[in-house]
C-alpha positions in Angstrom: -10.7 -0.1 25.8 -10.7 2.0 22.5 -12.5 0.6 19.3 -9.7 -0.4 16.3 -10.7 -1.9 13.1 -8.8 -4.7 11.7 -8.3 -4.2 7.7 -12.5 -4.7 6.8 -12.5 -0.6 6.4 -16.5 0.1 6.7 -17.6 -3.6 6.6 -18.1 -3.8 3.3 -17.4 -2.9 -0.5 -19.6 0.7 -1.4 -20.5 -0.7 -4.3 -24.2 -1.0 -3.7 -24.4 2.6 -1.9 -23.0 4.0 -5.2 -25.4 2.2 -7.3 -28.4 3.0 -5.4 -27.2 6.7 -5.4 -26.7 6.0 -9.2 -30.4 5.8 -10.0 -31.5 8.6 -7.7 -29.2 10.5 -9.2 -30.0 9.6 -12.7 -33.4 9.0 -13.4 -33.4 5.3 -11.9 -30.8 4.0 -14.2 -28.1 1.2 -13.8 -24.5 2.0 -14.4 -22.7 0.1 -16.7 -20.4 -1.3 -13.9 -18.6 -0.3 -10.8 -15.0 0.6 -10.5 -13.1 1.0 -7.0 -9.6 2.4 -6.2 -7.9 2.0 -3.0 -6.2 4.8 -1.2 -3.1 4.3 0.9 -0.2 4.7 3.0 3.4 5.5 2.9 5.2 2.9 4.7 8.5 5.6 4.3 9.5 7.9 1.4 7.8 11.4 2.4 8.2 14.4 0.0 10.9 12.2 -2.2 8.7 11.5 -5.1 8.8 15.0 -6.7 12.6 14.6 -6.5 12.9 11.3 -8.9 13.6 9.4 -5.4 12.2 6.1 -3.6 8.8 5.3 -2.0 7.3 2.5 -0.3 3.8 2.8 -0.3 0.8 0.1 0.5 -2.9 0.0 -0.6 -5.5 0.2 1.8 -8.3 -2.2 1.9 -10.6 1.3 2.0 -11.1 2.9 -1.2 -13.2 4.7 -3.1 -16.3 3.5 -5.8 -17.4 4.9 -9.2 -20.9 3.8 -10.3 -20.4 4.6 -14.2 -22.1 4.3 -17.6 -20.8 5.9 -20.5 -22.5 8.8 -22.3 -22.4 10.0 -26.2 -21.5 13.4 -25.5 -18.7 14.9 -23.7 -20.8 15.7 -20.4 -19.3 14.3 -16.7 -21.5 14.4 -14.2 -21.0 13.1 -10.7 -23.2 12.6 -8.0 -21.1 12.4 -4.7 -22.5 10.9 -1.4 -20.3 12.3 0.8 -20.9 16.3 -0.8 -24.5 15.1 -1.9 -24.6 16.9 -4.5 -24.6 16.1 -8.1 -21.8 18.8 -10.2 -21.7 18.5 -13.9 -19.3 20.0 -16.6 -18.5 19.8 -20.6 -15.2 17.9 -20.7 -14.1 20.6 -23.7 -14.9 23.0 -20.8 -11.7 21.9 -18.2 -8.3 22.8 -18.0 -6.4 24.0 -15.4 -8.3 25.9 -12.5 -11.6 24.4 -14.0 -13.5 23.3 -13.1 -12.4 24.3 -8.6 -13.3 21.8 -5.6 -13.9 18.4 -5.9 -15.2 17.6 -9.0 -11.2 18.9 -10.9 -10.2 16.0 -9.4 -12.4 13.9 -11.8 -12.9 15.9 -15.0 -9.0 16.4 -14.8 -8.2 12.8 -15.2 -10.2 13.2 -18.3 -9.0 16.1 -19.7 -5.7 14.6 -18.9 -6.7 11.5 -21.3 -7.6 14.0 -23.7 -4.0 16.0 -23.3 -2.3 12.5 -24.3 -4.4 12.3 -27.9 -7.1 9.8 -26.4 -10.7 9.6 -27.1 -12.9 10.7 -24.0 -15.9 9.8 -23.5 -18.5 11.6 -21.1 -19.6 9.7 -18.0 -22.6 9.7 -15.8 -20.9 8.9 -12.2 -22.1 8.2 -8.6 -18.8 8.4 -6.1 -18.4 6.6 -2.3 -15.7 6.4 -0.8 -14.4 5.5 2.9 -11.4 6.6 3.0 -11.3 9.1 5.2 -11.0 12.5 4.1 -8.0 15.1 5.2 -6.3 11.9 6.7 -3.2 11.9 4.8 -4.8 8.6 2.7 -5.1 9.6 -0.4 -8.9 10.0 -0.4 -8.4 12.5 -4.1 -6.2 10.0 -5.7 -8.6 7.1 -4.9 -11.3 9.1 -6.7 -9.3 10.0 -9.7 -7.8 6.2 -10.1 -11.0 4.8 -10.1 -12.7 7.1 -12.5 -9.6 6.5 -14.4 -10.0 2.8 -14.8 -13.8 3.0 -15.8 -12.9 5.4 -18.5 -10.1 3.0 -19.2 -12.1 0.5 -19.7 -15.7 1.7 -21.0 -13.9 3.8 -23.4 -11.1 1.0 -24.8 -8.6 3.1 -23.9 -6.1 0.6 -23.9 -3.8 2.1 -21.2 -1.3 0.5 -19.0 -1.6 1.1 -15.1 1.2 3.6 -14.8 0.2 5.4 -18.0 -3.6 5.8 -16.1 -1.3 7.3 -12.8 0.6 9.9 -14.6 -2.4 10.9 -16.1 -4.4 11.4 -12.6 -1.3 13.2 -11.4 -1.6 15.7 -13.9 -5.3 16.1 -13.3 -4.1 17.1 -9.4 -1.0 18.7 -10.6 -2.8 21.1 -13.6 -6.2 21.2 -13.0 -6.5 21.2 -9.0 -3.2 23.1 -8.8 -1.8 20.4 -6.1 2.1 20.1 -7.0 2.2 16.1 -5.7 4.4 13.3 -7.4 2.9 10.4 -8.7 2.7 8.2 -5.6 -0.8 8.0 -4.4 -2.1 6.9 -7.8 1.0 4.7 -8.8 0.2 3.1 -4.9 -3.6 3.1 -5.7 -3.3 1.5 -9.3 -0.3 -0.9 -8.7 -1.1 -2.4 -4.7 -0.8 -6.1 -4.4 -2.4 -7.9 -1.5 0.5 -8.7 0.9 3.0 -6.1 -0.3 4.4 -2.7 -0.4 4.9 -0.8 -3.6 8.8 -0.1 -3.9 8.8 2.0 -6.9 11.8 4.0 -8.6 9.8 7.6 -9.5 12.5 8.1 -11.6 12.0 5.0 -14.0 8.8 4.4 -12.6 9.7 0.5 -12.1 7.6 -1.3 -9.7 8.7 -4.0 -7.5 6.5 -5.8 -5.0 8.3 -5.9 -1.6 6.8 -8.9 1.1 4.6 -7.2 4.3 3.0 -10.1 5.8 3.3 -8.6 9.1 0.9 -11.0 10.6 3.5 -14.1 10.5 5.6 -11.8 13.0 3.1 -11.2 14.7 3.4 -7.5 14.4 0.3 -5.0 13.1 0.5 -1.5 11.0 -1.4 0.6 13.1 -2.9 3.7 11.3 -3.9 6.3 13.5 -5.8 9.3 12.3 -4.4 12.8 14.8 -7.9 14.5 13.2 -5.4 17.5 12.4 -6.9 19.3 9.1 -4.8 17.8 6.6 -4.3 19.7 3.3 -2.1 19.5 0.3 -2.9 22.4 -1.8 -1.6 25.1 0.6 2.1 27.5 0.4 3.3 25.5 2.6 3.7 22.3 0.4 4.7 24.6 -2.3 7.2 25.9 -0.2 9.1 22.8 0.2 8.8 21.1 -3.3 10.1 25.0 -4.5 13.2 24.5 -1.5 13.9 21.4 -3.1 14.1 22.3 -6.4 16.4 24.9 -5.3 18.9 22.9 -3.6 19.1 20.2 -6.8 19.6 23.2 -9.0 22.1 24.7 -6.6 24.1 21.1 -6.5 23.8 20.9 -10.0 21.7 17.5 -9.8 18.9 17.1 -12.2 17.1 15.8 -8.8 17.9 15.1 -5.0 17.7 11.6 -5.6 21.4 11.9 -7.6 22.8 12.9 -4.0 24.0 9.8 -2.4 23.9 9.7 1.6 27.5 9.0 1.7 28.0 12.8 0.0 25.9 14.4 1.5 27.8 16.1 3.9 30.2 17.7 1.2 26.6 18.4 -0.7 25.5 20.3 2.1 28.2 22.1 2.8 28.0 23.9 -0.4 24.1 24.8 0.1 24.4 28.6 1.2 20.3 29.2 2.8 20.0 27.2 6.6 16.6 25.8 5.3 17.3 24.5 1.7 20.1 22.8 3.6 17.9 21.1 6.3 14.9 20.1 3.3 17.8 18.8 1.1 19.0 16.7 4.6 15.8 15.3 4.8 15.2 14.2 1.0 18.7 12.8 0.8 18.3 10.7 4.0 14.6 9.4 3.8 15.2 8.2 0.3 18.2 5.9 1.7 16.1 4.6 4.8 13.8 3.7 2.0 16.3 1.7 0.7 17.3 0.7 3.9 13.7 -0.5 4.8 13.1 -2.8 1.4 16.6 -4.5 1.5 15.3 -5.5 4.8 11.7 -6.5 3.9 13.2 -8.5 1.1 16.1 -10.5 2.9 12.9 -11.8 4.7 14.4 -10.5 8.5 12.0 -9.6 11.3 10.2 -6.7 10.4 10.8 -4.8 13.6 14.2 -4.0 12.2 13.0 -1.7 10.5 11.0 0.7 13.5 14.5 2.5 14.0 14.0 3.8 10.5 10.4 4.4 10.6 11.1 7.2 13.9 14.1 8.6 12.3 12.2 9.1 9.4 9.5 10.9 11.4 12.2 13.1 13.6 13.6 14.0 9.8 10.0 15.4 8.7 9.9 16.9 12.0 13.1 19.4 12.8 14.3 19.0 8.5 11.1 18.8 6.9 9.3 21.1 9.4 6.3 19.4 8.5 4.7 17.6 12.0 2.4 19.4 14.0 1.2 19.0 17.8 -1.0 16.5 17.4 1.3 14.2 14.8 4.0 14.7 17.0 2.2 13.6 20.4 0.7 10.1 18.9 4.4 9.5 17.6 5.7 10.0 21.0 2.9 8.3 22.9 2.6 5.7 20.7 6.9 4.6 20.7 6.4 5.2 25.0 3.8 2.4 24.5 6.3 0.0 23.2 5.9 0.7 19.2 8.6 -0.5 17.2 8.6 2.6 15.7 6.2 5.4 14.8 6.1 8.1 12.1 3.7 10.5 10.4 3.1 9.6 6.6 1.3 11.9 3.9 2.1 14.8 3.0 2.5 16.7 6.6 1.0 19.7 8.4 -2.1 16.9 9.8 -3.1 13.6 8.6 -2.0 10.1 10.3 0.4 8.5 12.1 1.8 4.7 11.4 3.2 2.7 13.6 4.4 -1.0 14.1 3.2 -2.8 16.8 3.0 -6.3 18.1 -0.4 -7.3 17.4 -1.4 -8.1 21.1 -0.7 -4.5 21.6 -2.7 -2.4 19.1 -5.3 -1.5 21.6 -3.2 -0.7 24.8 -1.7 1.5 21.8 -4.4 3.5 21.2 -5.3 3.7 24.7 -1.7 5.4 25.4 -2.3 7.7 22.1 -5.9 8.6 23.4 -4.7 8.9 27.3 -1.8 11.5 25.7 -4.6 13.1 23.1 -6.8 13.6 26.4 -4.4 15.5 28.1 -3.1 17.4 25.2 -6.9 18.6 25.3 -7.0 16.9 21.4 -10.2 15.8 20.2 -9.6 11.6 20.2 -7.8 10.2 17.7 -9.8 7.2 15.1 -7.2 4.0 14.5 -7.2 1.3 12.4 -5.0 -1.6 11.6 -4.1 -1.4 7.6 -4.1 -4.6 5.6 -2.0 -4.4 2.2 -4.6 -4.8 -0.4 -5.3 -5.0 -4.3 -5.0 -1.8 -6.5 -7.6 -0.9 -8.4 -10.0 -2.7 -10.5 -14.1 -3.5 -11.5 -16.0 -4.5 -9.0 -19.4 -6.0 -8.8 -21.2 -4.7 -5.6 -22.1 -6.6 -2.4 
């Protein structure tokens, strides 16, 4: 019988790793509070963001933690328990490509603040997280949002939740070089307990859709393929660049102004095979988005909306080109095990697989994933059931 976690992540809130590691970092000190930011997962919506389209996206109950206290000079620096190492830089130092690695992920958010005319304070942090890293969960945006709340709020900022997201997307976008939409922190800042995110990346509204799977007795299994998952590679590039091609070849400020029922005539005027197929997949995930909330909100049995769950994986697989071995066998073994549906969500090329299950069958599940994973000769795949959770926040440490 294999070992799945039901929605308690680790066990328990970081908080108190990340203010012990705060005074051993810093002298034996006490932050001036704790902020955590969740990461997440894409219910559907993959690689429509960046293309003003529709995503779906819940918060995790794992997150990420940011032991803080304010400083009066523009210094960060930030102990990390998982790198252990502490990395320091002079916030008038960043900007883009600077400073590399992890710690751009942080100082961007604050030069970011900066960018937009706000006063930024420097920060002594201590960072945990359990959100698994290279899963596809969003492990850098949970970072980023929750450093961006503490400075938020230690430095009276005065910012809104989606004005803090745009600014941790620049931070990936500019200063790590990662060419993502705004998602992950939008998902991060804005989860509600119970819901999925349905958000407009266009207008940026929010609406909170209902996901109380547990009254259906259904389960979101999350189940990591431990593929090497990462974003800032050619081959993302590749396919926000292919998109941008096909909008401007259609004459469409974005794909999201292609409507399914035209896409065939939309299509046909596309002259390169694999524009075609990455415009194909853009135009069609973002209505099975719309597909999946109309659904979720008329209040109908959730397993309605598997169908659109594998088609949206078969998409990112022969349109996207975006699967690999191991994504694609836990989607298959998982749907033969009697899933409702299955897809990979992230960004591709690694990362997890969801998929929607009746609850008394998570672990035969993960047995038939593992048993497929075994034969494959794949190391064994971790799972976990995800709970929709709260965005982020201060926190007081357990």
């Amino acid at each position: 019988m294999s070992d799945v976690t039901h929605g308690e992540g680790s066990g328990r809130m970081p908080g108190e790793r990340a203010v012990d590691a705060f005074a051993s970092a810093f002298a034996g000190t006490r932050p001036d509070g704790c902020w955590w930011a969740p990461g997440r997962v894409n219910l559907i919506g993959e690689h429509t963001d960046y293309q003003d389209g529709f995503v779906l996206p819940l918060a995790l109950d794992r997150g990420a933690v940011a032991a803080v206290s304010v400083r009066s000079d523009d210094l960060l620096r930030v102990h990390s328990l998982h790198e252990g190492v502490t990395a320091s830089v002079r916030l008038a130092d960043v900007g883009p490509g600077n400073p590399s690695g992890w710690l751009g992920y942080l100082a961007g958010v604050g030069w970011a603040l900066a960018q937009a005319g706000h006063d930024v304070p420097g920060l002594d942090v201590a960072l945990d997280s359990d959100v698994p890293i290279g899963a596809g969960l969003s492990s850098s945006a949970a970072l980023e949002c929750a450093v961006a709340v503490a400075w938020n709020d230690l430095g009276d900022l005065g910012l809104d939740r989606t004005a803090l997201a745009a600014a941790a997307r620049r931070a990936e976008n500019d200063v790590v070089g990662a060419p993502t939409g705004v998602m992950d922190q939008m998902a991060s800042l804005h989860g509600r307990s119970g819901s999925l995110m349905f958000l407009d990346t266009r207008s940026m509204h929010v609406e909170q859709v209902p996901f109380d799977l547990a009254v259906h007795g259904l389960s979101l299994l999350v189940i990591d393929s431990r593929a090497p998952h990462a974003l800032v590679d050619g081959e993302y590039a590749e396919r926000h660049a292919s998109c941008a091609r096909g909008a401007s070849q259609l004459g469409v400020r974005a794909l999201r102004d292609i409507d399914v029922t035209g896409l065939d005539d939309a299509l046909a005027r596309l002259d390169d095979d694999v524009v075609r197929r990455r415009v194909r997949h853009v135009v069609t995930e973002n209505d099975r988005v719309l597909q999946v909330a109309d659904t979720l909100r008329s209040g109908a049995d959730p397993r309605r909306i598997g169908a659109l769950m594998t088609d949206s994986h078969v998409s990112m697989r022969d349109d996207f080109e975006i699967t690999v071995p191991r994504v694609d066998a836990a989607v298959d073994a998982a749907l033969a095990a009697g899933a409702h549906g299955a897809r990979m969500t992230g960004g591709g090329f690694g990362g997890c697989v969801l998929a929607l299950v009746d609850s008394a069958a998570v672990t035969s599940t993960v047995d038939a994933v593992r048993s497929a994973y075994a034969e494959a000769g794949f190391d064994p795949p971790v799972a976990f059931v995800a709970v929709a959770s709260s965005g982020a926040g201060r926190v007081v440490p357990t």
